[in-house]
C-alpha positions, -999 to 999 in steps of 0.1 A, spaced: 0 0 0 29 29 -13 -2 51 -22 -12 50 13 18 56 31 22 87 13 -7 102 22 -7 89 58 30 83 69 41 57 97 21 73 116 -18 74 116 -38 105 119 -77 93 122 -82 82 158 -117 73 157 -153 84 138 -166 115 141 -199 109 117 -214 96 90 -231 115 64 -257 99 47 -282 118 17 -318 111 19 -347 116 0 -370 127 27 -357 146 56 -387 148 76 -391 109 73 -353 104 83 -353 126 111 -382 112 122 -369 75 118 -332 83 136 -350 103 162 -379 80 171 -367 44 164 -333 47 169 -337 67 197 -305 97 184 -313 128 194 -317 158 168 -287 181 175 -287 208 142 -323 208 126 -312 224 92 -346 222 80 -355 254 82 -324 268 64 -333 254 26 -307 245 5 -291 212 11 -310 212 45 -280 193 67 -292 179 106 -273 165 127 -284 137 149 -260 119 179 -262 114 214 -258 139 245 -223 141 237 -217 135 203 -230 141 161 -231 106 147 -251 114 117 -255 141 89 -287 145 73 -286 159 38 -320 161 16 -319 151 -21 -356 149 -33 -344 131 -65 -324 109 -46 -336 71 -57 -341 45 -34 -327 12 -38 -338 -12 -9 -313 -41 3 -286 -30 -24 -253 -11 -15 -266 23 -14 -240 47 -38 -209 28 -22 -219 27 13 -223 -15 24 -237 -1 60 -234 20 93 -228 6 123 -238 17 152 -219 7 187 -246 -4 213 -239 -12 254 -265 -47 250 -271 -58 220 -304 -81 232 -319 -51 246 -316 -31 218 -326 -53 194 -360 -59 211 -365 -25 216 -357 -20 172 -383 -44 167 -408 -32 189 -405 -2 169 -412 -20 137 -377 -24 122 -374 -57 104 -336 -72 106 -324 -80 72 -296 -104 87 -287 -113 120 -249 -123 128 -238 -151 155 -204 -153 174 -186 -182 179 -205 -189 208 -239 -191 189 -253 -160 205 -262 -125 183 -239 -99 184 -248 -76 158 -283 -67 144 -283 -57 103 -318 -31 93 -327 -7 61 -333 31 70 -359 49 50 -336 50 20 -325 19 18 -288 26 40 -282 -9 56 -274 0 92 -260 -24 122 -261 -24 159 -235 -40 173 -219 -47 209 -182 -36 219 -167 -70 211 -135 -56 228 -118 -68 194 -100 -45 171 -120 -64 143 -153 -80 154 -148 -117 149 -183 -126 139 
């Protein structure tokens, strides 16, 4: 990986992710589907400003998603959505969440088991079409389901 070394060096810069930004076809319906079933809460409503319309949704302490609006965006359900495989989203229990995601009507598209047998990460479709995961800290580098 020469290319790479160029640009980064020995050493690394990126220690972690800040956000993810995602376009979608209907802001209203996304805000309302990462506010209300995934529980994030709506940090920078840009809504009102026009335009590209960019929101920000995370937790208390932290943006974990931009929101941009493209009416004309398509939506392509189950596919790789414009080069994005999915989002995932850390989680502290897995069960619990997952119970709560379908109890709010999200349908899991594929459910992955560790080597014990047990589910450790939870795969769903946003309103576009984005595949999204909840997953538990596996306290691997690279989750080994």
């Amino acid at each position: 990986m020469g290319w790479l070394d160029k640009i980064i060096g020995k050493e690394g810069i990126i220690k972690d992710l800040d956000h993810v930004a995602i376009v979608v076809s209907d802001m209203d319906r996304a805000i309302e589907f990462y506010t209300g079933v995934l529980g994030l809460r709506l940090i920078v409503d840009g809504r009102p400003k026009g335009g590209e319309k960019k929101s920000f949704l995370g937790t208390k302490s932290k943006a974990l998603v931009a929101l941009s609006e493209d009416n004309n965006r398509a939506i392509k359900r189950g596919e790789y959505v414009e080069g994005v495989n999915h989002v995932a989203f850390g989680v502290d229990d897995v069960e619990k969440s997952s119970r709560i995601l379908k109890e709010r009507g999200v349908e899991f598209i594929e459910i992955k088991l560790g080597d014990d047998g047990k589910p450790k990460a939870y795969h769903f479709l946003d309103p576009d079409g984005v595949e999204l995961e909840i997953c538990g800290n596996t306290g691997e580098e690279v989750p080994q389901y």
